[in-house]
SELUMNU-808114 format. One record per residue: residue number from 1; x, y, z of N, C-alpha, C in turn. Coordinates in steps of 0.2 Angstrom, whole numbers. Layout:
% residues N
PATI, n, nc1, nc2, nc3, cac1, cac2, cac3, cc1, cc2, cc3
PATI, NUM, X, Y, Z, X, Y, Z, X, Y, Z
...
This chain:
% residues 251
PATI, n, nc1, nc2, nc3, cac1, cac2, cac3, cc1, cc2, cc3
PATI, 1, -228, -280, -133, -223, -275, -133, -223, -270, -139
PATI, 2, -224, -273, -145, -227, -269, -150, -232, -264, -150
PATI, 3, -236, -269, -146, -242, -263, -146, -241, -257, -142
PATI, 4, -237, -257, -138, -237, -253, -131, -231, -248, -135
PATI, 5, -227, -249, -140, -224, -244, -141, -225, -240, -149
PATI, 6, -233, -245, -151, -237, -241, -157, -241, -236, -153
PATI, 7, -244, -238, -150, -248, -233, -144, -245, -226, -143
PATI, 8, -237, -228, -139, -235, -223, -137, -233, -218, -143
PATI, 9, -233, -220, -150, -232, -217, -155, -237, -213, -156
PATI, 10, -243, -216, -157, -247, -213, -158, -250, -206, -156
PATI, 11, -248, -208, -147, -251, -203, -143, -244, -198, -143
PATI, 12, -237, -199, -146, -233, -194, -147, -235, -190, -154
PATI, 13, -239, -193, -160, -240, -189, -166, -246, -185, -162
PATI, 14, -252, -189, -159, -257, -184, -154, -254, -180, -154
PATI, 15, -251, -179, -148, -249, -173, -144, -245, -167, -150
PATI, 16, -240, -171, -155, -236, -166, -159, -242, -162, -164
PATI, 17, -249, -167, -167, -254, -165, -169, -257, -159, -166
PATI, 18, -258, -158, -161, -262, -156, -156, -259, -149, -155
PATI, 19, -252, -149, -153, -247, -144, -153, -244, -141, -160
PATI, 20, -246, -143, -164, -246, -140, -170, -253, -134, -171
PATI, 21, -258, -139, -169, -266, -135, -171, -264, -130, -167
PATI, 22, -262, -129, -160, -264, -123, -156, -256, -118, -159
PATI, 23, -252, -120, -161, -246, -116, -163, -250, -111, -172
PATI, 24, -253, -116, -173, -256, -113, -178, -262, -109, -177
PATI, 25, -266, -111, -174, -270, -106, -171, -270, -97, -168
PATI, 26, -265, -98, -163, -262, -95, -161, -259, -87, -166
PATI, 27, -255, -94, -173, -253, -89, -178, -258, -84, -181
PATI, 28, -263, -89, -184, -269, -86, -189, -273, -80, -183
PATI, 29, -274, -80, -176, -274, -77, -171, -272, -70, -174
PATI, 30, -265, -71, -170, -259, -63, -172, -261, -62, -177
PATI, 31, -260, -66, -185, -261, -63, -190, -268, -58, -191
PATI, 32, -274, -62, -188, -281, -59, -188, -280, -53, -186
PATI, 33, -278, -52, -180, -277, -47, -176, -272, -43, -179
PATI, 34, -266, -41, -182, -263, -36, -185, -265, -34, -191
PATI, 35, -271, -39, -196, -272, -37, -202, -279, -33, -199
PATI, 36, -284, -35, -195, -288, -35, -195, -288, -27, -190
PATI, 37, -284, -22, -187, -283, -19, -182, -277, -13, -187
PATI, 38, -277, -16, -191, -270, -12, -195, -274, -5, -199
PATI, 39, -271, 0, -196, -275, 6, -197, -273, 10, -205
PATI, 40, -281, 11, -208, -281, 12, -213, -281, 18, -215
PATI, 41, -288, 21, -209, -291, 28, -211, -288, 32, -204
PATI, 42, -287, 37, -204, -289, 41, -197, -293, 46, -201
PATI, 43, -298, 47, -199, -302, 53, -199, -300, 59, -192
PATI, 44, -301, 65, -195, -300, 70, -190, -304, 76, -193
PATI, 45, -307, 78, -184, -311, 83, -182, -309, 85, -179
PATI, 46, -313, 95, -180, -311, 99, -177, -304, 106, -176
PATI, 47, -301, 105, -183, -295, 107, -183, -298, 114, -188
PATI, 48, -296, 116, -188, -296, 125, -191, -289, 127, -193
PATI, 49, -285, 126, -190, -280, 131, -193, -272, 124, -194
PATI, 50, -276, 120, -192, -268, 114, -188, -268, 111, -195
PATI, 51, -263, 108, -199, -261, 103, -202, -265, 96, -202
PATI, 52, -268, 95, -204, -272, 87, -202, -267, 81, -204
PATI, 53, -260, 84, -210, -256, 78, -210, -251, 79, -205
PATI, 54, -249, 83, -201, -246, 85, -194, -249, 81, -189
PATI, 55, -254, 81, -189, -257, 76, -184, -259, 67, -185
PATI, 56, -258, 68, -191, -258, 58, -194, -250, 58, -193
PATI, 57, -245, 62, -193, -238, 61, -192, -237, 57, -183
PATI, 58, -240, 63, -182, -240, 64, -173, -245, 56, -171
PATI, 59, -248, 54, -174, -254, 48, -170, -247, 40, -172
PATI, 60, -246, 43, -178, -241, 37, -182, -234, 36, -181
PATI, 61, -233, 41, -175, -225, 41, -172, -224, 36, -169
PATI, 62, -219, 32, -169, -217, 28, -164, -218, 21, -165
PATI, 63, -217, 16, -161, -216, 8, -163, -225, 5, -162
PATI, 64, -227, 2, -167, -232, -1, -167, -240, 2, -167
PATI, 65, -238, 9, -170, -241, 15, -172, -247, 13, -179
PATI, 66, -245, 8, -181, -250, 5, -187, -256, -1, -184
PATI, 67, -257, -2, -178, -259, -4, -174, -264, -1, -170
PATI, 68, -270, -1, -174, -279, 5, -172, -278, 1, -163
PATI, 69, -279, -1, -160, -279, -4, -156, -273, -1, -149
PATI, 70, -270, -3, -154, -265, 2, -149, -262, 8, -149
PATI, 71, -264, 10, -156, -266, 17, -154, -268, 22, -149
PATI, 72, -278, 18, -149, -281, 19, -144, -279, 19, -139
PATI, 73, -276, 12, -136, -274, 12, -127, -269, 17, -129
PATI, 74, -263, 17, -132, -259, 23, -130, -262, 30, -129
PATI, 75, -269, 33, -134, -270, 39, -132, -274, 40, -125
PATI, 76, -279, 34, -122, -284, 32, -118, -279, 35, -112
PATI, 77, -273, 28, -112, -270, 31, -106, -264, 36, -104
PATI, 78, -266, 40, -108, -260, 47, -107, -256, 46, -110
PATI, 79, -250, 41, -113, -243, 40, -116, -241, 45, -122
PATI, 80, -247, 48, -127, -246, 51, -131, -246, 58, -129
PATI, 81, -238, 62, -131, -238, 70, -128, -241, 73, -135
PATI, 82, -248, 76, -131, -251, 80, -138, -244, 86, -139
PATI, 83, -248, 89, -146, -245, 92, -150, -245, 100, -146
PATI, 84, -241, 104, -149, -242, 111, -144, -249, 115, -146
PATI, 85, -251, 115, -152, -257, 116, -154, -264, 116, -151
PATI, 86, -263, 107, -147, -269, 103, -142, -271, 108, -138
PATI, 87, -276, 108, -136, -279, 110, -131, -281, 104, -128
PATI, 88, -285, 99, -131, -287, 93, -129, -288, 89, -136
PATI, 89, -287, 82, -135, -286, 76, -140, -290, 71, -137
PATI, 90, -296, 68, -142, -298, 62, -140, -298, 59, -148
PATI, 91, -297, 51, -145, -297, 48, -150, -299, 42, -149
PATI, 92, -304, 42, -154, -310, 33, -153, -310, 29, -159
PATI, 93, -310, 25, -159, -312, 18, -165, -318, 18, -168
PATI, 94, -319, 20, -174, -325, 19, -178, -326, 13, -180
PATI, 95, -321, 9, -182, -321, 2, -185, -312, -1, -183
PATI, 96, -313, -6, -183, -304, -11, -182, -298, -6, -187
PATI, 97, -301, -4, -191, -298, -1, -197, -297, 7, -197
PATI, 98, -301, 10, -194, -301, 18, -195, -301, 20, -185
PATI, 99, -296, 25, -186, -300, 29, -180, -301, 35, -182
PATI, 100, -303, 39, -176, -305, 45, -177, -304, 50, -172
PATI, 101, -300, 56, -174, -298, 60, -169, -301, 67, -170
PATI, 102, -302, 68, -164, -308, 75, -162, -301, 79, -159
PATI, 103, -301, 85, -164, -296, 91, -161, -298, 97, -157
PATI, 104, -296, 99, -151, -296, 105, -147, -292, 109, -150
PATI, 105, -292, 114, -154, -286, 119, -154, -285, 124, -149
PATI, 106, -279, 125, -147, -278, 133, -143, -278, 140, -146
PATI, 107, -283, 141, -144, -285, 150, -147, -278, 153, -151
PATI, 108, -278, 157, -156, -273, 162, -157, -277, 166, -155
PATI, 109, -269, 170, -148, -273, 178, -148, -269, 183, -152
PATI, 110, -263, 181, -155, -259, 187, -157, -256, 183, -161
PATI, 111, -251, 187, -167, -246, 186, -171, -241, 189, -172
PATI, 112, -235, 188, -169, -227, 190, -169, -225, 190, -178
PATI, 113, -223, 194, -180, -217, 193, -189, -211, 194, -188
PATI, 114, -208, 186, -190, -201, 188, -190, -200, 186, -196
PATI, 115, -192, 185, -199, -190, 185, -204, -193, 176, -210
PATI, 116, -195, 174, -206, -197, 167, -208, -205, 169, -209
PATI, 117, -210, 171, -208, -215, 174, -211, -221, 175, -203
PATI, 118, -226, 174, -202, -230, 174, -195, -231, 170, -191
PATI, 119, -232, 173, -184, -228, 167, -177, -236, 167, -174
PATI, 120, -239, 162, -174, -245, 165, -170, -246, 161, -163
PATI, 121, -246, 165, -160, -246, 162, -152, -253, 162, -149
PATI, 122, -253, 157, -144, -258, 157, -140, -260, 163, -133
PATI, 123, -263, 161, -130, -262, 165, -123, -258, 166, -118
PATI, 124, -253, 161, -117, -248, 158, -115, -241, 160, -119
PATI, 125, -244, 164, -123, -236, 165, -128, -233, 158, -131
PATI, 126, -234, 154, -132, -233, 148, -135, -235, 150, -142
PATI, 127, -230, 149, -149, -231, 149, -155, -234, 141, -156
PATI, 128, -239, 141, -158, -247, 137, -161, -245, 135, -168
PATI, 129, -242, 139, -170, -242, 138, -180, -239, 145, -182
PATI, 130, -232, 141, -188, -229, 145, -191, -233, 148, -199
PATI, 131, -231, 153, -202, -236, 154, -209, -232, 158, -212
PATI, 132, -232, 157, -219, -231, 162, -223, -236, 167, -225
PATI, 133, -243, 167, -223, -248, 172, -225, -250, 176, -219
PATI, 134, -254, 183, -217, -257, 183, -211, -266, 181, -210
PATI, 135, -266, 181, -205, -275, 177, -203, -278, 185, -201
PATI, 136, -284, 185, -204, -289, 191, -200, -291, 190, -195
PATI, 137, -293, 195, -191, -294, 195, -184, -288, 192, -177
PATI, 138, -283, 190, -181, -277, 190, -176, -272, 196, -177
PATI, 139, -272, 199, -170, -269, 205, -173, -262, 205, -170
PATI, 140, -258, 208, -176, -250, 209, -177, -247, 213, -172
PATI, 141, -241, 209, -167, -239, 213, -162, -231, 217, -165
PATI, 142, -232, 224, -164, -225, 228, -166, -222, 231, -159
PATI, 143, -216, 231, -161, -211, 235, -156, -208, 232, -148
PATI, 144, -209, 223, -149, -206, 221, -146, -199, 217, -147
PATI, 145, -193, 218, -146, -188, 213, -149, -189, 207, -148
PATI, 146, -186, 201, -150, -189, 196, -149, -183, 191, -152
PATI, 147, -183, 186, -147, -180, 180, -151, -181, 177, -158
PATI, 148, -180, 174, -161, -182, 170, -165, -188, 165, -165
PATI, 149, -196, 168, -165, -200, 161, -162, -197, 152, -164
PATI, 150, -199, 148, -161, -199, 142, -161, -206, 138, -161
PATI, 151, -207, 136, -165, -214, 130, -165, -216, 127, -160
PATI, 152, -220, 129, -157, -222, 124, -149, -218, 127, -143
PATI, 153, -215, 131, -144, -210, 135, -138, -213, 143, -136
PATI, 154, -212, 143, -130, -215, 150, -127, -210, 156, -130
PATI, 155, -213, 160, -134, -207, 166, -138, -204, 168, -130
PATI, 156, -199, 171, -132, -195, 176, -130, -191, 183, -133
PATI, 157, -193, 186, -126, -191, 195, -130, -186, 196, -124
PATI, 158, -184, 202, -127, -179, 206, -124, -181, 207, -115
PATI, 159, -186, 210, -116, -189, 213, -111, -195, 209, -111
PATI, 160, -194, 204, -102, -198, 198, -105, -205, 202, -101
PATI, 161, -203, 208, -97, -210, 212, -95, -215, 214, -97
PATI, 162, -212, 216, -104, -215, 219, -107, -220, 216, -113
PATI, 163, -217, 210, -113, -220, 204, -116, -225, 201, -112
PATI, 164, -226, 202, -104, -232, 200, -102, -235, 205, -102
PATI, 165, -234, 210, -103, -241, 215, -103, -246, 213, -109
PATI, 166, -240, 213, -114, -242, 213, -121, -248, 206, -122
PATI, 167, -248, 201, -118, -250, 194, -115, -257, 197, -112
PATI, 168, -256, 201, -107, -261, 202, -104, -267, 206, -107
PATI, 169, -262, 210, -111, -269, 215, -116, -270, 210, -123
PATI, 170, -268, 205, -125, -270, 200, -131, -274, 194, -128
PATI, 171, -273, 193, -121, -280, 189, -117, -286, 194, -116
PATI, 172, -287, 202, -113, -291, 203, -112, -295, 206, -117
PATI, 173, -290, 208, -122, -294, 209, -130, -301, 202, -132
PATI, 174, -297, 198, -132, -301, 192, -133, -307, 189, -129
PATI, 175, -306, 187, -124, -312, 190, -120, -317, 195, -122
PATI, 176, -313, 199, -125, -320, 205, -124, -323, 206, -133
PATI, 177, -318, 198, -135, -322, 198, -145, -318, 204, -146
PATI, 178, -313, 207, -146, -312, 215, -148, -303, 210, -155
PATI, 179, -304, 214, -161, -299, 212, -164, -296, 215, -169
PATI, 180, -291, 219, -166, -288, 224, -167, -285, 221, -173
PATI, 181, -285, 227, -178, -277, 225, -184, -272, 224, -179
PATI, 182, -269, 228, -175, -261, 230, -173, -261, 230, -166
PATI, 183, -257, 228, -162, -254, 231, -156, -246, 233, -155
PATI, 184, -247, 240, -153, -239, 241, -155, -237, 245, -148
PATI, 185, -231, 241, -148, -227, 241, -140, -222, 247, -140
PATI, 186, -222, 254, -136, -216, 259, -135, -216, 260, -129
PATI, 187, -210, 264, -127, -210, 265, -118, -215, 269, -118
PATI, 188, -220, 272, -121, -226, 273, -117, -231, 270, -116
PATI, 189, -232, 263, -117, -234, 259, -117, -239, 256, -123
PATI, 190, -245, 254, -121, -249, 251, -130, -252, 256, -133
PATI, 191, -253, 253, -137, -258, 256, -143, -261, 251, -147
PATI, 192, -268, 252, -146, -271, 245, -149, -275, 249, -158
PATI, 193, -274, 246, -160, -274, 251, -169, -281, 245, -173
PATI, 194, -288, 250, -172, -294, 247, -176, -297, 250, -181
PATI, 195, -292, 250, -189, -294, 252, -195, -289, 259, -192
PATI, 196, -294, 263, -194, -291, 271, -193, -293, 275, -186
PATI, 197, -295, 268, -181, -293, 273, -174, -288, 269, -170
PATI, 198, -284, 274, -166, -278, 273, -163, -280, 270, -154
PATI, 199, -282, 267, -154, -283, 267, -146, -279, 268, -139
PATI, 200, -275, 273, -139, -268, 275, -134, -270, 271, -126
PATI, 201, -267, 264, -123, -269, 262, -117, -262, 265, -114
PATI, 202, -260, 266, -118, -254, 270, -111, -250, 264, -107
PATI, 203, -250, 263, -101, -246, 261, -93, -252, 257, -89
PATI, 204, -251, 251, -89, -257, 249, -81, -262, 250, -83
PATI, 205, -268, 246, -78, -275, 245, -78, -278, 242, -83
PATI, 206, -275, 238, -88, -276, 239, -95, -283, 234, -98
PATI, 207, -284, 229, -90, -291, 226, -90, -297, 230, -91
PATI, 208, -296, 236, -87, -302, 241, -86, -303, 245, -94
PATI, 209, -297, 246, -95, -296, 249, -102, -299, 248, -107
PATI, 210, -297, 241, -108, -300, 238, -114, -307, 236, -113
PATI, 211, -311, 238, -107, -316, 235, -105, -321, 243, -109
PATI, 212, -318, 248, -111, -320, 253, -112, -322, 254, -121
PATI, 213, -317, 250, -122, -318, 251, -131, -323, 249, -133
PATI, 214, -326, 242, -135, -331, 241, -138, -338, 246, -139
PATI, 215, -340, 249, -135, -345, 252, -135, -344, 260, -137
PATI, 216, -337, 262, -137, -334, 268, -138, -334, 268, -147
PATI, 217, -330, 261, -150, -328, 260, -156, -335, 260, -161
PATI, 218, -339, 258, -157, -348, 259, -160, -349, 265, -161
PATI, 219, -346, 270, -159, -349, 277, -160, -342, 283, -165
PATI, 220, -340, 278, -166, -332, 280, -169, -333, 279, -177
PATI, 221, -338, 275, -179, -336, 271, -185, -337, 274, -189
PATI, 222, -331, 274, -195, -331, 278, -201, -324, 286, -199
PATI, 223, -324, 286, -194, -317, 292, -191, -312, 289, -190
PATI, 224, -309, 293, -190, -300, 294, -190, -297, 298, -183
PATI, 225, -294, 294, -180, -292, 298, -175, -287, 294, -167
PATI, 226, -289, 299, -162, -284, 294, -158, -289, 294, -151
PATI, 227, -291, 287, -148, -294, 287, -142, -290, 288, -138
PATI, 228, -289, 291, -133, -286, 291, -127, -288, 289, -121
PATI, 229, -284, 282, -119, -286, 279, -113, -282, 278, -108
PATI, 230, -276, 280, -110, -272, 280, -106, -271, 284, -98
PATI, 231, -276, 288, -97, -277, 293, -90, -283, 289, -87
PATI, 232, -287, 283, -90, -293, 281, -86, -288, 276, -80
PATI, 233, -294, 277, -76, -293, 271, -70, -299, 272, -66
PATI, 234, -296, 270, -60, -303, 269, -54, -303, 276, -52
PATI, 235, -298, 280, -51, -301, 284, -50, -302, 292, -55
PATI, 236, -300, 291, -60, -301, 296, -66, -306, 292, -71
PATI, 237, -311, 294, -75, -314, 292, -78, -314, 295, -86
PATI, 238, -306, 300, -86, -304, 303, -91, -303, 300, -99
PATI, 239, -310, 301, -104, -307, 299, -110, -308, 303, -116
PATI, 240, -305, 302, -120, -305, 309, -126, -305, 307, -133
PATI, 241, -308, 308, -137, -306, 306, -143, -303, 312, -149
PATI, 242, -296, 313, -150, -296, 318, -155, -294, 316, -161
PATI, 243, -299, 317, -166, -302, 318, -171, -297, 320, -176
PATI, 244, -292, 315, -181, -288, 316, -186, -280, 314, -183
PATI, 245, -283, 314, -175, -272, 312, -174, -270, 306, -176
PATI, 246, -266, 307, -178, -263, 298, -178, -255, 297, -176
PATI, 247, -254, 293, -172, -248, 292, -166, -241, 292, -171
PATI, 248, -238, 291, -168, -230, 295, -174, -229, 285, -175
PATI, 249, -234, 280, -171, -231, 274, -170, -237, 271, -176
PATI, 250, -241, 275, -178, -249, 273, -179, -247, 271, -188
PATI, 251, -243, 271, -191, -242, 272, -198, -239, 264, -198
């Protein structure tokens, strides 16, 4: 009888032994796994104008964001909303400890000023990035009223028409490499302003329009003056350059 109830003792320390080791195991396990996955570095590519600590913000947001591992599956499988800036986000595991984020930016085509300092928006009118300084080669849009931009929000104007044209002629500037100081908005329509020529698009067709500068501006360089584009179309091939004007908007 004694023996049968050492036995059963024995085999109850077993088992409590046993359930000990795998409780324990289990432990050093997790612990392995969050020290060894626990993110130390993020390396980032690919950014030109974005904040790189805006984007260690953005990867770090949220519950268990210290966690390279899950990180990763969170960006793998879509859960994380990139930033408005993104055009495309990928991000991969260089080691348990580091990852690394490769950034697509979205073009600046243009720059709104308002009282907080330069709005620079995309092609889509989405402010990209606030600044106190202005960027060369993004050119400054005048003569639209406009909301207040907001960071990552599509501006808004008064006249939201007139804002798509404005859209339309800062997509097909870019396209065509062309990169105006100025474009200034009046009920005559645009004026795109490179150095000391005035480039008058007038009303409409403003694809074909701007399809005309580049090769005109080559033969311009060094002059002051005002092209006129505003009479071209399919069917007029009318263009003029006069020589010293400058538009009453041109100053």
């Amino acid at each position: 009888m004694e023996k049968i109830k050492r036995r059963t003792k024995e085999k109850r320390a077993q088992r409590l032994y046993a359930l000990t080791v795998i409780i324990l195991g289990i432990a050093i396990f997790v612990m392995g796994f969050i020290v060894l996955f626990h993110i130390q570095k993020i390396e980032i590519k690919g950014t030109e104008y974005a904040s790189k600590t805006e984007i260690v913000k953005w990867m770090q947001d949220g519950n268990f964001t210290s966690n390279s591992l899950y990180v990763l599956m969170q960006n793998k499988l879509g859960y994380k909303e990139p930033l408005g800036f993104m055009e495309e986000v990928k991000v991969s595991m260089k080691n348990p400890w580091t990852l690394k984020v490769t950034v697509k930016e979205k073009e600046m085509v243009g720059c709104f000023v308002s009282k907080d300092g330069y709005n620079y928006i995309d092609g889509q009118g989405v402010v990209v990035k606030k600044d106190t300084v202005s960027r060369q080669a993004i050119p400054v849009v005048e003569g639209l009223e406009m909301e207040e931009p907001i960071l990552y929000e599509t501006i808004r104007a008064k006249d939201e028409r007139a804002k798509d044209i404005i859209l339309d002629a800062l997509r097909y500037a870019k396209d065509e490499e062309l990169a105006p100081d100025r474009i200034v908005s009046n009920d005559n329509g645009l004026t795109m302003v490179f150095g000391r020529v005035y480039v008058n698009l007038g009303i409409g067709n403003l694809e074909n329009k701007i399809l005309q500068i580049s090769p005109i501006l080559e033969k311009l360089s060094g002059q002051e003056g005002t092209l006129h584009l505003e009479y071209f179309s399919d069917e007029s091939t009318k263009i003029s350059f006069k020589k010293g004007e400058i538009p009453e908007n041109g100053q």
